[in-house]
N, C-alpha and C positions, 0 to 999 in steps of 0.2 A: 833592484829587487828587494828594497829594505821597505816593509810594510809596518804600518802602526794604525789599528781598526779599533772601531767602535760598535758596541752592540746597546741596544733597551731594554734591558732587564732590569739591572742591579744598578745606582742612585752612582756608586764610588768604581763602577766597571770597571776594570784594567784596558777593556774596549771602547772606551767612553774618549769622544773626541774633547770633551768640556773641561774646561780648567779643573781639578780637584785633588787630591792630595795627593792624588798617584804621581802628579807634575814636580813637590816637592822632595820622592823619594830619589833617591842614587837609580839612575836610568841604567838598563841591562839588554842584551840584546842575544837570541837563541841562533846560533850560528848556523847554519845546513850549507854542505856541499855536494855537489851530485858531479858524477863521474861522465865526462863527455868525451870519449877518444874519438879522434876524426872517422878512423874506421868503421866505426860502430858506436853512433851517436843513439842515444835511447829515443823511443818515441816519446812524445808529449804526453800521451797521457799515463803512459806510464811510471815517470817523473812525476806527475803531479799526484798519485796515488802513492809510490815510494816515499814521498815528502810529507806525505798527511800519516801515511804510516810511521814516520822516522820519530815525528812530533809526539805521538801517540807512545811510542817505547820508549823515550826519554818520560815523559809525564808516567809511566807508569812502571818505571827501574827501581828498583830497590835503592838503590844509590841515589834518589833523587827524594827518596822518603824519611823521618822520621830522622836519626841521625846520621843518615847516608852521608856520604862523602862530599856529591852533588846537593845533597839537599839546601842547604845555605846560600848556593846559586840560585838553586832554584825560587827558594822563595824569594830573595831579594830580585829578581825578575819577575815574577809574579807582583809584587807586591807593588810594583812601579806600574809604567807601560808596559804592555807585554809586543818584543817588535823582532820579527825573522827577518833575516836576511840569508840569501840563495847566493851565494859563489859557485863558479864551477871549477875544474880540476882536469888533468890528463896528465899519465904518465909519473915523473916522478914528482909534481906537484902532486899529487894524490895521494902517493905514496906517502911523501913526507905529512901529508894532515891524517892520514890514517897514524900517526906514530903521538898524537894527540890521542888522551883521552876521549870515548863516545863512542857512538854505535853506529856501526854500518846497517845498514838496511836493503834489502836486494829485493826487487820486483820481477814482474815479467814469469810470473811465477812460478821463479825459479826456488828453491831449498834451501840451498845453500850461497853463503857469500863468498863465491870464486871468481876467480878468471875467467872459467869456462862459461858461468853463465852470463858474466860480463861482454862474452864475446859475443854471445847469443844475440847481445841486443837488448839484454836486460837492465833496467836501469839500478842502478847504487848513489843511495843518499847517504851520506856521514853526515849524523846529528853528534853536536855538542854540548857540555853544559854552557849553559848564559856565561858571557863574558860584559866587560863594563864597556857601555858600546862609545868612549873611546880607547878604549884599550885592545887593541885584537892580537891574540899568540901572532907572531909573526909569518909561520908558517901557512895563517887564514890572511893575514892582512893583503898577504900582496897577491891573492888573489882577483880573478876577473868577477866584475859585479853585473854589468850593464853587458845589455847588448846578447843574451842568452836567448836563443831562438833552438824552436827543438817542431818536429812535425810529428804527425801520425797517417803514416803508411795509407793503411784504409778508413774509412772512419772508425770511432768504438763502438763495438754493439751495444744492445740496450741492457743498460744494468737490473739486476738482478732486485725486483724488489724487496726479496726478504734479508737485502743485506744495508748497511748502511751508505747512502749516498749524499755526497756532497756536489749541489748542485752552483754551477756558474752563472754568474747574469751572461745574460747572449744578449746587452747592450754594449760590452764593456771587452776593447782588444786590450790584449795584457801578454807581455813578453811571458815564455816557459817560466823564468826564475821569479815575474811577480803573479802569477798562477799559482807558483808552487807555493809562495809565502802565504798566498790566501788559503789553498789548500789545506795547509797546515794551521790554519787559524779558523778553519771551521773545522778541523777535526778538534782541534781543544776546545771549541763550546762546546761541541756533542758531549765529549769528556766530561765537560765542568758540572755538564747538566743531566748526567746519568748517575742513577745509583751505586753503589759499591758491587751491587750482585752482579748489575748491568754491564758494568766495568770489567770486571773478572769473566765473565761470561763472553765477551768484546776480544777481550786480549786471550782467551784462548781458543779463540780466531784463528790467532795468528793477523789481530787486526784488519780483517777481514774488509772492502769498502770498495767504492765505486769513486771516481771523480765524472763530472758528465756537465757539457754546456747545458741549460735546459732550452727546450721550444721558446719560442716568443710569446707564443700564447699561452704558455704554460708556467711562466717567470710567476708572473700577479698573482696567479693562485697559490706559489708555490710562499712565496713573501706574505700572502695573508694568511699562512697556515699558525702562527704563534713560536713556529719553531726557529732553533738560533739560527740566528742570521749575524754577518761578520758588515760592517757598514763602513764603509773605507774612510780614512782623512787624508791619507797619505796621496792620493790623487791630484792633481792639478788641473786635469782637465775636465772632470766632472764635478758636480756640482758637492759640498761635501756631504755625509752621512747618504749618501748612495749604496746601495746594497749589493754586497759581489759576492756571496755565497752563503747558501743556507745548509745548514745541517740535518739532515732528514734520515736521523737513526730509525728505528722499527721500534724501539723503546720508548721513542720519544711522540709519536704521531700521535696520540690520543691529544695531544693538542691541537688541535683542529678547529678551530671557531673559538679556541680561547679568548 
């Protein structure tokens, strides 16, 4: 589940598969773990909406800014490769990562981060600050990486145009946990590539957003629109700078034919 993408904007991109200075800095790695009890395993896209949100509250924590506490993680993460990695959790392995610094996250949307709504079938992401990705608290290390499978009930309904969605290649199977890492790496282009007002107006949301495979016929359009797109290296079996999600905020569409 551990993802490291590229995007075509910016020459030095932290998304950029190509050798560049990002390769010489101290490599960092943004932790997420999502809560899967047997009884009540969340659905898929639920997780992967919770995960793009979790990303989203850590990038825009006060502890992550200016002289925050996180902030020094953060940039040194930024500054490198920018690379998520999805663990999952149950029971009192959750427990003990919640006793870690970072922020839970609850979906399913529910209010509150409880039990109850945990029971419901809601999904819960704990995001952390970056750690040096070989170094992991031990309480994340010896958690499960691979092999994270999660479904959806019914299908999702059609997202909400007037909110931001993050669309899936529908060439491309990807376990929950490496869904969730891309998830969360096209909600930080949207981020990267929004204004301040945009941002502040986003986050009092409550983060607000869709996750969604798009149509097949609907991919190409959606990849020549100019808007961010996350372009995987981290793949093996596709070809690389392949495209697996694009970012399709409301703020951001007037790029169209760019």
């Amino acid at each position: 589940m551990s993802s490291e993408d590229t995007r075509e904007i910016l020459p030095d991109s932290p998304f950029r598969h190509e050798t560049s200075s990002r390769d010489a800095a101290p490599q960092f790695v943004l932790p997420l773990v999502v809560r899967i009890e047997k009884a009540a395993p969340p659905s898929r896209t639920d997780a992967l909406e919770t995960a793009a949100r979790a990303v989203l509250e850590i990038l825009a924590d006060e502890r992550s800014t200016g002289e925050g506490e996180w902030a020094r993680a953060m940039r040194d993460w930024q500054d490198a490769r920018i690379r998520k990695v999805v663990r999952r959790a149950r029971g009192a392995e959750w427990r003990k990562a919640c006793t870690l610094p970072g922020i839970t996250v609850t979906g399913g949307g529910a209010d509150a981060e409880t039990d109850e709504a945990r029971a419901g079938g809601a999904a819960q992401v704990r995001v952390f600050p970056p750690v040096p990705l070989d170094s992991w608290p031990k309480e994340l290390a010896k958690l499960q990486v691979s092999g994270t499978e999660l479904d959806d009930p019914e299908p999702p309904a059609a997202p909400d145009p007037a909110r931001p969605v993050l669309w899936l290649s529908p060439e491309l199977e990807m376990s929950a946990g490496k869904a969730m890492a891309q998830a969360g790496h096209g909600a930080q282009l949207a981020w990267l590539d929004l204004s301040e007002a945009d941002r502040k107006a986003w986050r009092e949301t409550g983060f607000a957003l869709s996750v969604r495979t798009a149509a097949p016929a609907d991919w190409r359009a959606l990849t020549a629109r100019g808007l961010p797109v996350v372009r995987d290296a981290g793949f093996t079996e596709i070809a690389p700078g392949s495209c697996t999600v694009v970012a399709d905020h409301p703020s951001l569409r007037g790029r169209a034919g760019r």
